[in-house]
C-alpha positions in Angstrom: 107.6 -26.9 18.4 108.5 -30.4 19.1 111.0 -31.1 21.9 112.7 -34.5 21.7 114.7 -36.0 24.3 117.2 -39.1 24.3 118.6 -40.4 27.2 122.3 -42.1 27.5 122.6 -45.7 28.0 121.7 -47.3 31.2 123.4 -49.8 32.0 122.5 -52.8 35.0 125.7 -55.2 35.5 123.1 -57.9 35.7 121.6 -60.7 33.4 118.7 -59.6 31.0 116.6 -62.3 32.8 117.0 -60.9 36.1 116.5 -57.5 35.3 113.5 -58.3 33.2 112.4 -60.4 36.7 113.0 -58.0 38.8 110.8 -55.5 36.1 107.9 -58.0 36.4 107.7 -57.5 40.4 106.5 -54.3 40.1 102.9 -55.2 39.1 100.1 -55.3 38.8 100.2 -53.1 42.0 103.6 -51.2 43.2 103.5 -49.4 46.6 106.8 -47.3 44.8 104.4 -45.9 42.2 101.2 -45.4 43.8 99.5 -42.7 40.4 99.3 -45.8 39.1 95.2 -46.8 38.7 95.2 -49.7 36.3 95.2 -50.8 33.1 93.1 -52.7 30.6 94.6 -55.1 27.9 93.4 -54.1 24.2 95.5 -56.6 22.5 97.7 -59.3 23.3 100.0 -62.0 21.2 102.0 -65.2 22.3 103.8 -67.0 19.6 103.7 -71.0 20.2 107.3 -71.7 21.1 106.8 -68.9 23.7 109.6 -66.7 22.6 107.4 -63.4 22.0 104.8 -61.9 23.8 103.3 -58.5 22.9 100.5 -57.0 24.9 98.9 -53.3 24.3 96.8 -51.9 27.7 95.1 -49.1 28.2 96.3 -47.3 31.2 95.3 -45.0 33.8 97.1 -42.7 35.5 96.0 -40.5 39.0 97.0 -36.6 37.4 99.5 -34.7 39.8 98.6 -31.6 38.5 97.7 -27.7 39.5 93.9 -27.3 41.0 93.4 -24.9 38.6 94.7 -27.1 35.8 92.5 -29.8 36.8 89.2 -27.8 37.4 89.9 -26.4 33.5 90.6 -29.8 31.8 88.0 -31.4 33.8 89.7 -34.8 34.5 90.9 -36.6 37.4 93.1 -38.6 35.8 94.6 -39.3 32.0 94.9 -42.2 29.9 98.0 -43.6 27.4 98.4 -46.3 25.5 101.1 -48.5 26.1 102.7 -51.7 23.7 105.6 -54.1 25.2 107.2 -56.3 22.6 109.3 -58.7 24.4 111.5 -61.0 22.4 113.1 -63.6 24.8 115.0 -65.6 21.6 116.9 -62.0 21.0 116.9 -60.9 24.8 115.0 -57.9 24.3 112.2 -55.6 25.3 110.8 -52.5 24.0 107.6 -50.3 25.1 105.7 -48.1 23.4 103.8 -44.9 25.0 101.5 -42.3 23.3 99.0 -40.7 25.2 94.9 -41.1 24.6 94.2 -38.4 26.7 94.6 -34.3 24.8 95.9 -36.5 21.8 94.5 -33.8 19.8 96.0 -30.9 21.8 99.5 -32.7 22.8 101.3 -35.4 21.0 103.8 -37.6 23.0 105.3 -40.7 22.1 108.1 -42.7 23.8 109.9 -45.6 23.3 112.2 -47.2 26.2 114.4 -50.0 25.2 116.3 -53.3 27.2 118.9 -54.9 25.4 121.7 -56.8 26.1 125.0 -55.0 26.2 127.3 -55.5 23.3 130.5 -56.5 25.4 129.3 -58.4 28.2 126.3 -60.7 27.6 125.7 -60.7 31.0 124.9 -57.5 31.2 121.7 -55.3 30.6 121.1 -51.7 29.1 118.3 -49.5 28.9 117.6 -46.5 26.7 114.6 -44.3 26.4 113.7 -41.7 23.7 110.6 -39.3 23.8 109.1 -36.5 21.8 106.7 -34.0 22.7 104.8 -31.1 20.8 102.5 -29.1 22.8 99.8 -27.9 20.2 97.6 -26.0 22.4 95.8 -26.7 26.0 93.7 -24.2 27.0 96.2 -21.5 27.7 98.5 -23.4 29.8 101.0 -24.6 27.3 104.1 -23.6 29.4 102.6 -24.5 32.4 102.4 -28.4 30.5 105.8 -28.0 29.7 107.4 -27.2 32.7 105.4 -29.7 34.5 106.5 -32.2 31.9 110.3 -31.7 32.8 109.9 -32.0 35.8 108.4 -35.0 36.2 110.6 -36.5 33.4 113.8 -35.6 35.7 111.8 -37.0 38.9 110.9 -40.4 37.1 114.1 -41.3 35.7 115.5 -41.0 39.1 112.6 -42.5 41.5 113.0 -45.0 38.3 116.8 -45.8 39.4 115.0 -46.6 42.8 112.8 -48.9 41.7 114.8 -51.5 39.4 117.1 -51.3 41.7 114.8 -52.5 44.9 113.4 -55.2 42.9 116.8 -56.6 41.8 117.8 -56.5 45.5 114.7 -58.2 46.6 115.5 -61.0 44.3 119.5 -61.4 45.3 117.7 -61.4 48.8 115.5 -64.5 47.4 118.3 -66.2 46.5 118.0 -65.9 43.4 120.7 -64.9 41.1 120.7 -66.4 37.9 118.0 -67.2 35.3 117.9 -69.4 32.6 118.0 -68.1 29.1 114.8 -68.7 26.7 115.0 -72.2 25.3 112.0 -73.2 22.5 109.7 -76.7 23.5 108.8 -76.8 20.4 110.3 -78.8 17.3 113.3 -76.8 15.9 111.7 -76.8 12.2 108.3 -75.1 13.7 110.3 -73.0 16.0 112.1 -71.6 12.9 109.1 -71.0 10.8 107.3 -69.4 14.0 109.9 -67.2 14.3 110.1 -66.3 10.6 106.1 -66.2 10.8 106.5 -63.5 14.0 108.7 -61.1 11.7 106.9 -61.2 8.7 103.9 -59.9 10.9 104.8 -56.7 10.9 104.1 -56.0 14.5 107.4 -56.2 16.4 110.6 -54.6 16.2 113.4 -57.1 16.8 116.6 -54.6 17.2 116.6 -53.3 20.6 112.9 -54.7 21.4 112.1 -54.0 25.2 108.7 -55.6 27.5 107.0 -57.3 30.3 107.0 -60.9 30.6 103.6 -62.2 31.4 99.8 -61.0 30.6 99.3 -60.4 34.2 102.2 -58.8 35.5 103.6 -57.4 32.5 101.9 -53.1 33.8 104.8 -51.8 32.1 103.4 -48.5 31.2 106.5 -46.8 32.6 106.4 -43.8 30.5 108.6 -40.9 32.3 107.6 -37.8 29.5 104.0 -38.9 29.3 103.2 -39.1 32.8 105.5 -36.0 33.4 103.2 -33.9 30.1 100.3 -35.3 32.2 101.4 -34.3 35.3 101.6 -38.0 36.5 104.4 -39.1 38.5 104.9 -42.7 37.3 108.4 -44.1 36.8 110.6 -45.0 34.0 113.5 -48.3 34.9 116.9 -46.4 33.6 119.8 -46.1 36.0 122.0 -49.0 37.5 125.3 -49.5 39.6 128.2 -47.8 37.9 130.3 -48.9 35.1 133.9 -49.0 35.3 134.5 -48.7 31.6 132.7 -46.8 28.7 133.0 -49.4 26.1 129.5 -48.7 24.6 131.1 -44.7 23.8 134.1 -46.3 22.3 132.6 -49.4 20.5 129.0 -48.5 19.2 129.0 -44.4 19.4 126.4 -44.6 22.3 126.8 -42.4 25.3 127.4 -44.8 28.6 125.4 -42.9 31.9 128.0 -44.3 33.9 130.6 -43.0 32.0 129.4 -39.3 31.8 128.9 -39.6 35.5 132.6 -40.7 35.3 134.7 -38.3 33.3 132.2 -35.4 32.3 130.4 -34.9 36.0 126.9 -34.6 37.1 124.4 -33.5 34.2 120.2 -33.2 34.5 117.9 -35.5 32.6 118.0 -32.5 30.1 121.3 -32.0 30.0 122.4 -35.6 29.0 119.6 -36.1 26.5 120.7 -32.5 25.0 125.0 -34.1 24.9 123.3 -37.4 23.2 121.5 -35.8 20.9 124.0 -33.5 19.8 126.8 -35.9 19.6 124.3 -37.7 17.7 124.0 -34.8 14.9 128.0 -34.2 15.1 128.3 -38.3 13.8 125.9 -37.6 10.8 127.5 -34.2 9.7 130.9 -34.8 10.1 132.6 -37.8 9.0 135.8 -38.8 10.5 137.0 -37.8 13.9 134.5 -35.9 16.3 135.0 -34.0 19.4 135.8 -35.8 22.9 132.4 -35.5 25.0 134.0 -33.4 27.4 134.8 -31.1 24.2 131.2 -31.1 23.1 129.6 -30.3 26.7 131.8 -27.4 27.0 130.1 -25.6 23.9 126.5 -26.8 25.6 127.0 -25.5 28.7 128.8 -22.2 26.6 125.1 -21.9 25.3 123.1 -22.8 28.4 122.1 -26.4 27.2 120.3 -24.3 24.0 121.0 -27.3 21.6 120.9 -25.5 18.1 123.2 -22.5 19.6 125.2 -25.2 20.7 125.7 -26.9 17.2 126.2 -23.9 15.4 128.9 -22.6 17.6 130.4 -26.5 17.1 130.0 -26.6 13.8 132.0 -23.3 13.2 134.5 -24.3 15.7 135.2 -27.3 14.0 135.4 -26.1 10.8 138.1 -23.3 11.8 139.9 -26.1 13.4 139.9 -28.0 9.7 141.3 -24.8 8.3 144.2 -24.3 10.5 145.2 -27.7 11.4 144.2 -27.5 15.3 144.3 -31.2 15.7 147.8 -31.4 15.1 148.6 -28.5 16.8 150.5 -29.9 20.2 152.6 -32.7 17.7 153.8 -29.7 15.0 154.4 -26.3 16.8 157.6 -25.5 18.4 157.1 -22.1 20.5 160.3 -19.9 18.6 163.0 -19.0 20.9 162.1 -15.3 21.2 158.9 -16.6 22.5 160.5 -19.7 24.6 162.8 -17.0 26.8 160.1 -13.7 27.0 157.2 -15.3 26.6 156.2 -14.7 30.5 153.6 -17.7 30.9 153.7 -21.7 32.1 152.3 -24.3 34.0 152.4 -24.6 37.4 151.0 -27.6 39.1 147.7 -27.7 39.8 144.7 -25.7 41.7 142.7 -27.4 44.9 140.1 -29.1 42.7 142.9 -30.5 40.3 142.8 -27.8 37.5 146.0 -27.3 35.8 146.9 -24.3 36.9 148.9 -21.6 34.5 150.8 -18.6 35.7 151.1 -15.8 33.3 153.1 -12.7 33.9 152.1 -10.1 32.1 153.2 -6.9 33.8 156.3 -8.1 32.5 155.3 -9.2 29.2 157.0 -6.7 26.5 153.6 -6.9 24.3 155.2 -4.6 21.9 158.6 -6.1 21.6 157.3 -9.6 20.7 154.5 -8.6 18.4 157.6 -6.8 16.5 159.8 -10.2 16.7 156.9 -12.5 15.7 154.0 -11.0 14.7 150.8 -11.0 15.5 149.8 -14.4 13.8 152.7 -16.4 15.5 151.8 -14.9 19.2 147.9 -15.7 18.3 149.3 -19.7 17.2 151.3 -19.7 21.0 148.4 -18.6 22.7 145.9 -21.7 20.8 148.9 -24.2 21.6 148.9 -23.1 25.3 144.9 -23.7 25.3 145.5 -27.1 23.3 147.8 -28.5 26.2 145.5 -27.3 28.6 142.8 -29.2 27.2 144.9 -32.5 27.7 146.7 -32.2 30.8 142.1 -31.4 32.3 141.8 -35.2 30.4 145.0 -36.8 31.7 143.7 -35.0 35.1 140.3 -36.5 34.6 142.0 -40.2 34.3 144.2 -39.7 37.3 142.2 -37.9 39.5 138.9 -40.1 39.6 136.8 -37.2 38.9 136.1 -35.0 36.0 138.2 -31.9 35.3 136.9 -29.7 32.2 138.8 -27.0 32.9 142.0 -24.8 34.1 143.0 -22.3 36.4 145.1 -18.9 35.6 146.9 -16.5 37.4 147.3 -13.5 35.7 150.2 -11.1 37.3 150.0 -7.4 36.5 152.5 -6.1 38.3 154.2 -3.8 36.2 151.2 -2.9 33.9 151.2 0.4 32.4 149.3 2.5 29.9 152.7 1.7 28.0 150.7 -2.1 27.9 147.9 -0.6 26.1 149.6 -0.1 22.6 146.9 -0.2 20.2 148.0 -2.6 18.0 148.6 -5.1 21.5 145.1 -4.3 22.4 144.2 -5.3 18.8 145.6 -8.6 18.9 144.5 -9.4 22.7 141.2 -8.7 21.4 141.6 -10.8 18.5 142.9 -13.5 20.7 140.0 -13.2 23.6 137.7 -13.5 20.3 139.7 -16.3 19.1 139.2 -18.4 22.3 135.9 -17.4 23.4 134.3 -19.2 20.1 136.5 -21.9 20.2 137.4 -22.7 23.6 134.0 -21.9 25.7 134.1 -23.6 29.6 137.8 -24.3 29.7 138.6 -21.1 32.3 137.5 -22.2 35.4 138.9 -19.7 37.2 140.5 -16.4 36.6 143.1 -15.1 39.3 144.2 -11.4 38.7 146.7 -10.2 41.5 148.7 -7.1 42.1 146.4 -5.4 40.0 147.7 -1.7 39.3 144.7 1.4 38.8 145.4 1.6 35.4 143.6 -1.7 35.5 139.9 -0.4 35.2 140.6 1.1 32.1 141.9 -2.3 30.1 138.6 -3.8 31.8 136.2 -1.6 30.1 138.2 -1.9 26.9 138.5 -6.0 26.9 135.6 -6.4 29.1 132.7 -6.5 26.0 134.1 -9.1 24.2 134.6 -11.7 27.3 131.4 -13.7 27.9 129.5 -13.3 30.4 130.0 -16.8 32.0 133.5 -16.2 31.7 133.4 -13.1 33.7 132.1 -14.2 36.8 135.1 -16.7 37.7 137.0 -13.4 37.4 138.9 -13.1 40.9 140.9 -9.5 40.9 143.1 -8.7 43.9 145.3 -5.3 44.2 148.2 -4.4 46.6 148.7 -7.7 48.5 145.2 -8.3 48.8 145.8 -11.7 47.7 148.0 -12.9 50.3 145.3 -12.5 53.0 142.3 -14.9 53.7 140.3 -14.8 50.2 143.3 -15.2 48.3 145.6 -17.1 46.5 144.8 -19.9 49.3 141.0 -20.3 48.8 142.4 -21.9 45.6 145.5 -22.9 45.4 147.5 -25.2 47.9 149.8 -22.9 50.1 152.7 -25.0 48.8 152.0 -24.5 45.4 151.8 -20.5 45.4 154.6 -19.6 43.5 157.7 -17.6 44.9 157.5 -14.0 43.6 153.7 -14.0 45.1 154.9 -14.6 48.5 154.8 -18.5 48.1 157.3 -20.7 48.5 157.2 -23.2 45.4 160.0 -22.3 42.7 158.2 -21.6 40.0 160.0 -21.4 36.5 158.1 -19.0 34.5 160.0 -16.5 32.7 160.8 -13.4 33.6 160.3 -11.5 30.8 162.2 -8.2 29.9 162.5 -6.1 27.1 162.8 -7.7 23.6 166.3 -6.6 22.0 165.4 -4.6 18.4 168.2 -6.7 16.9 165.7 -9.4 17.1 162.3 -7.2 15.3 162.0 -8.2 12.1 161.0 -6.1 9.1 157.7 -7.5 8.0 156.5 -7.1 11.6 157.5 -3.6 12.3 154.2 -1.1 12.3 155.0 2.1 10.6 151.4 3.3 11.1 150.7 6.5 13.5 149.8 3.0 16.0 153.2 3.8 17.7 151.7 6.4 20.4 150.0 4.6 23.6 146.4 2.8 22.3 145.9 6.4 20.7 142.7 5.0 19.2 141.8 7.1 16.2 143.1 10.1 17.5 139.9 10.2 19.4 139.8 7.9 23.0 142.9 10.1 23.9 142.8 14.0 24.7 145.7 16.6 24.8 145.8 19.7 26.6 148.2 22.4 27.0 148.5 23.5 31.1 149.6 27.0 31.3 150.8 28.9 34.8 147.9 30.5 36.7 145.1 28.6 34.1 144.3 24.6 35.0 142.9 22.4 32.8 139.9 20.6 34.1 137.4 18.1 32.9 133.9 17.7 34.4 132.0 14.5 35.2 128.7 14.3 36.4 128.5 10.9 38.6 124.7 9.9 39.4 124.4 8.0 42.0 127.1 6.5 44.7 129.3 4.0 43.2 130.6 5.2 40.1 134.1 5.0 39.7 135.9 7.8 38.2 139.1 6.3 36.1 141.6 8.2 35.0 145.0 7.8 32.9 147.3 10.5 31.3 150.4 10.7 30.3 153.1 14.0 30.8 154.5 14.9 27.6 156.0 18.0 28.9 157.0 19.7 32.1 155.2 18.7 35.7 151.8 19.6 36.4 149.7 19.1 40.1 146.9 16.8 39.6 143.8 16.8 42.2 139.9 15.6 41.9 137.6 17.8 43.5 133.7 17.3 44.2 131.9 20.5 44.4 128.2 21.1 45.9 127.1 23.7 43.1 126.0 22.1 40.1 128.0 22.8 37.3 127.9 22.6 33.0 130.1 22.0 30.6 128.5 25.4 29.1 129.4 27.5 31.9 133.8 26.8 31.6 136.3 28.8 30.4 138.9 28.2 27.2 142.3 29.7 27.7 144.0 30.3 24.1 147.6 30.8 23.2 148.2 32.8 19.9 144.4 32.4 19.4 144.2 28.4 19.5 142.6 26.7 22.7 144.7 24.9 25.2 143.3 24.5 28.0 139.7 24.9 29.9 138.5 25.9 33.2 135.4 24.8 35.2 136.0 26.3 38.4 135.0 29.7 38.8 137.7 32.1 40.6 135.4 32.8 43.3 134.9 29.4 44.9 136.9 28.3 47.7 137.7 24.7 49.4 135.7 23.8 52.4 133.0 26.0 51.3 131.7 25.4 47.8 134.0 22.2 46.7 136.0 19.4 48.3 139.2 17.9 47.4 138.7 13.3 47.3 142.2 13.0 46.1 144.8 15.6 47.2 147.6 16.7 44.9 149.8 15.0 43.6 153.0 16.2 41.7 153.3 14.5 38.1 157.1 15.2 36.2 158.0 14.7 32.6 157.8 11.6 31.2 155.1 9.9 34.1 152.7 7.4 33.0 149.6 8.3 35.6 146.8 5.9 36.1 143.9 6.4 38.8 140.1 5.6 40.0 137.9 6.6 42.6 134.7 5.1 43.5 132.5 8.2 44.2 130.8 8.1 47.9 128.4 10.3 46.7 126.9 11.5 43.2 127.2 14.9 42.1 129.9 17.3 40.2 133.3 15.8 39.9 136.5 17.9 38.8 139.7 16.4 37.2 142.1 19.2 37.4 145.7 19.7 36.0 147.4 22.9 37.0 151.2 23.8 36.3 153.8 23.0 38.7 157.3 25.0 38.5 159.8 22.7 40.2 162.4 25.8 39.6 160.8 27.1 42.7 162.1 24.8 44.9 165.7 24.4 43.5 166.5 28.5 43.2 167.3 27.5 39.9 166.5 29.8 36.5 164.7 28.3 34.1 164.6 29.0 30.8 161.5 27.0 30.0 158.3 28.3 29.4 155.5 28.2 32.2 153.6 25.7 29.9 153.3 22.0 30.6 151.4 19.4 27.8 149.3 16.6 29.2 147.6 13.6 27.0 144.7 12.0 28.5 141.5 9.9 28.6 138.8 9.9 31.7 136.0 7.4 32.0 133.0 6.9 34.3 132.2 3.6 35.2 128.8 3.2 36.2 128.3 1.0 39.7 126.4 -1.7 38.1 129.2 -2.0 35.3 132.1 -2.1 37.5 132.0 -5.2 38.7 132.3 -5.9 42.1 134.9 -8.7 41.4 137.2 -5.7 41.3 137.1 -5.5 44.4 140.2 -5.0 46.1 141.6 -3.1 43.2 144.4 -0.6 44.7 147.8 0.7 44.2 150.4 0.0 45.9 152.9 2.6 44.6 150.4 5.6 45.6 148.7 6.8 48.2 146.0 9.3 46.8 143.4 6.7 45.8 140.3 5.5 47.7 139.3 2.9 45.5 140.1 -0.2 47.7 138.5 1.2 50.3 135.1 2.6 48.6 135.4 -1.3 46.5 135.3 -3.1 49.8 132.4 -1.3 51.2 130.3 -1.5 48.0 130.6 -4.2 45.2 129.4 -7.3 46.3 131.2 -9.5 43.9 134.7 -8.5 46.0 133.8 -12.1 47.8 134.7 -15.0 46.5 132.2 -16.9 44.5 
């Protein structure tokens, strides 16, 4: 496979004469690049007016490679050939690089460029393209590689170093200014040598970069075929940062300086992967591209992987075609229904200038809004809000003198009930996490959940598979008021930005929320599917049980090791029942319980036997707790230890405590759903995960003690 780097453009606020001076210094011996042995000149061409001179050496490098590597390949040191075409009538300089050495096991060429920057004369760029196809050495093909990649990041930085030295060596000289190339000879023959030196064949005039004279001209800077050879030579790039990024605007070309600027600090890699994709972008799609900051988001989405990156581009733009993205912020209007329950806003910004957005979704009536304006219209809200997020991180990038690629969230759940989870909500969250996760990659820069409630753990493992995994880990979840305290809200926010109704003091203008009036549902939204019961998902992630006096209902769950979190959530349909989790030291099966039936139908089902007691064959790890008609119960516990767990739901006759007859029958009805959560899938950023309206969990306490990713990252 070939791999094929190009770097941005370089670019030295200096004259093309002084940089190709201060170039020159560097031979024939540099104490700054000591592999290098020598060279020996093959070839070598002046034209009569003086204007060009091309010179091809053979040159030998000192190999900084493995013992092991050298002992097999038998060499102390490697050989490339190297051709400078400088062109002092058109102010440039190109070189030429393929190695000698392996050419039959690994191919590299290169070709560095100096030219004269487009906008300022007086200014000097470099760029540098490589290729390099491994076919085969002895085994060690990776080894090679990696060794290449490294040295290719090392030389473009010592590189830096070095043109920069030797430009400050000569301002220390005095000398400052050089004059331009100017023919002795006759203009007529300097005309016809010049037409005679292009008809030759030999030189490339557009972007040509070399050394000035036969002596000192050692520019066998090659950084990818000394880094594939292990050498540790360096390659002229870098220069003093550029204010502007005219070359990005003006000629398509990426500006060093300006990625520096407004996209941050990338690798060698990295910003020859962003050039060369950008690069592919201009051919495919004519007309308006991404921004760069745009572009790098879907790189880093795909960990620099260049094809995954374009092919996850290339869909996203094409979606973006389809539904007019573009024009998104300029022609959408949120509806009022939206603009008054819509619970979500900005809200100044974060500590590292994210624009930070406060949503409130405990408070959101999901339900009442997907009835009002569908699912389509609350998808199109949610794209808008990520659209202005995207331009308040540039305008923030512009003001702030530093690049901001992304936002910062805080997602309220107080209020959050299984009454949420209403299938068709969960269908359109899910649709909308999809939505944004293709099309949106690296704009979440952090994630901060507060006053999360226990029902929490079981959204998580429904949403959690379709969120990426980079997206994931800037996850920050806080129950009770675990975010008021050190580790919260003010590792990340400034304390005079933390908004009101979290304990702050800044005003902050979000909406309330409350329930959607019906006179406001519209027909062709309303679902008349079975959908209406809480996320009963195919009649199958939800279980109903009848809980008859003197017969529980119980569920088993075997928990392997110490960690696990047991979740629960159930809802009372009918009557009050007791609910308790017990841990018993006998092992138990599913075989082994007992089915109560009414009128010959199952309701229920016992797993502890009559005969065991508490305190000697079982434990209770949450004590009961009395559940009336109509509750909406959600709970987890992280297991201290593995073994037999027991959910059990018994009948509770509030009568007794009133004196008062009932008429009812000694039945209560109970839907629910239980989960285990294995420890290495609960994530420990979790961690503090608690409820503040009850007392009979142990979850915030097992969490602390034993998911690591409760810290902050």
């Amino acid at each position: 496979m070939v791999h094929k780097y190009q770097s941005p453009v370089r670019v030295y606020k200096h004259p093309f004469e002084i940089v190709m001076a201060a170039y020159e210094k560097r031979f024939p011996t540099c104490k700054m690049i000591p592999v290098f042995l020598g060279s020996d000149i093959i070839e070598e061409y002046k034209s009569e007016d003086g204007a060009i001179h091309d010179v091809e050496r053979r040159c030998r490098l000192n190999v900084d490679a493995p013992y092991l590597l050298k002992k097999i390949v038998g060499v102390d040191h490697v050989i490339f050939i190297q051709k400078n075409c400088l062109d002092r009538r058109n102010r440039t300089l190109k070189i030429y690089a393929r190695n000698e050495s392996f050419s039959s096991r690994i191919v590299i060429n290169e070709t560095c460029t100096y030219s004269v920057h487009e906008e300022n004369p007086d200014w000097t760029c470099f760029e540098q393209e490589a290729s390099l196809d491994i076919k085969s050495f002895f085994g060690f093909e990776n080894t090679v590689e990696k060794i290449a990649m490294k040295q290719y990041t090392h030389n473009i930085k010592k590189g830096k170093e070095v043109i920069e030295y030797y430009i400050n060596e000569l301002i220390k000289e005095g000398v400052t200014d050089l004059p331009r190339w100017r023919s002795l000879l006759p203009s007529s023959q300097a005309q016809s040598d010049q037409q005679s030196s292009q008809d030759s064949g030999v030189r490339s005039r557009s972007n040509s970069v070399v050394s000035n004279t036969s002596q000192n001209s050692h520019s066998s800077q090659s950084s990818l075929i000394l880094g594939a050879t292990a050498a540790s030579i360096t390659t002229p790039v870098e220069a003093e940062p550029v204010q502007c990024h005219v070359l990005a605007e003006t000629s398509g070309k990426l500006d060093a300086d300006y990625i520096e600027r407004f996209l941050g600090h990338l690798t060698p890699v990295e910003e020859s992967q962003l050039v060369q994709l950008r690069q592919i972008i201009q051919k495919t799609h004519k007309g308006k591209i991404p921004k760069d900051a745009h572009i790098l988001r879907f790189l880093r989405a795909r960990d620099f992987n260049m094809e995954k990156a374009r092919e996850m581009l290339a869909h996203s733009l094409a979606w973006r075609k389809l539904h007019n993205i573009d024009h998104l912020l300029h022609t959408y209007k949120p509806p009022d229904v939206l603009e008054k329950y819509y619970t979500g806003g900005w809200h100044y910004s974060d500590k590292d200038d994210r624009p930070l957005y406060v949503l409130r979704l405990g408070l959101m009536d999901v339900k009442g809004l997907m009835k009002s304006v569908g699912e389509e219209n609350l998808l199109k809200h949610v794209l808008w809000v990520n659209e202005e997020g995207l331009q308040r991180a540039s305008e923030a990038t512009k003001q702030k003198g530093h690049p901001v690629s992304a936002c910062t969230c805080i997602v309220d759940l107080e209020g959050l009930s299984m009454r949420h989870l209403w299938r068709p909500g969960i269908r359109a969250l899910l649709r909308i996490i999809e939505t944004v996760e293709a099309n949106y990659p690296e704009t979440m820069g952090r994630l901060l959940i507060v006053r999360a409630p226990r029902v929490f753990p079981v959204l998580w493992t429904l949403i959690s598979p379709f969120i990426d995994e980079n997206t994931s880990k800037k996850f920050m979840i806080y129950g009770g008021n675990d975010y008021q305290g050190p580790g919260g809200l003010v590792d990340f926010i400034d304390k005079k930005y933390i908004p009101d109704f979290l304990g702050g003091e800044c005003y902050c203008d979000v909406p309330e929320g409350a329930l959607v009036p019906k006179s406001l549902y519209k027909e062709e939204y309303m679902d008349r599917s079975p959908d209406e019961q809480p996320l009963n998902v195919a009649n199958s992630l939800y279980q109903t049980a009848h809980i008859i006096k003197d017969y529980p209902h119980e569920v088993l769950i075997q928990v392997p090791q110490r960690g696990c979190v047991v979740t629960w959530d159930f809802d009372i349909l009918k009557g009050d029942v007791s609910f308790t989790v017990l841990r018993t030291k006998h092992t138990l099966s599913k075989e082994e319980h007992h089915i109560h039936h009414i009128s010959g139908l199952p309701v229920s089902t016992q797993i502890i036997d009559k005969n065991m007691q508490v305190g000697r064959d079982m434990s209770i790890v949450e004590p009961p707790h009395i559940c009336r008609d109509g509750d909406s119960v959600q709970g987890s516990h992280v297991a201290s230890e593995s073994g037999t767990y027991i959910l059990q739901w018994k009948y509770f006759d509030s009568t007794k405590a009133s004196f008062e007859f009932s008429l009812t029958t000694h039945k209560s009805k109970v839907m629910y759903h239980t989960e285990l959560l294995q420890s290495a899938t609960f994530r420990g950023s979790m961690a503090s995960l608690q409820s503040s309206a009850s007392g009979f969990s142990s979850l915030s306490i097992g969490t602390k003690q034993s998911l690591p990713m409760a810290r902050k990252h």
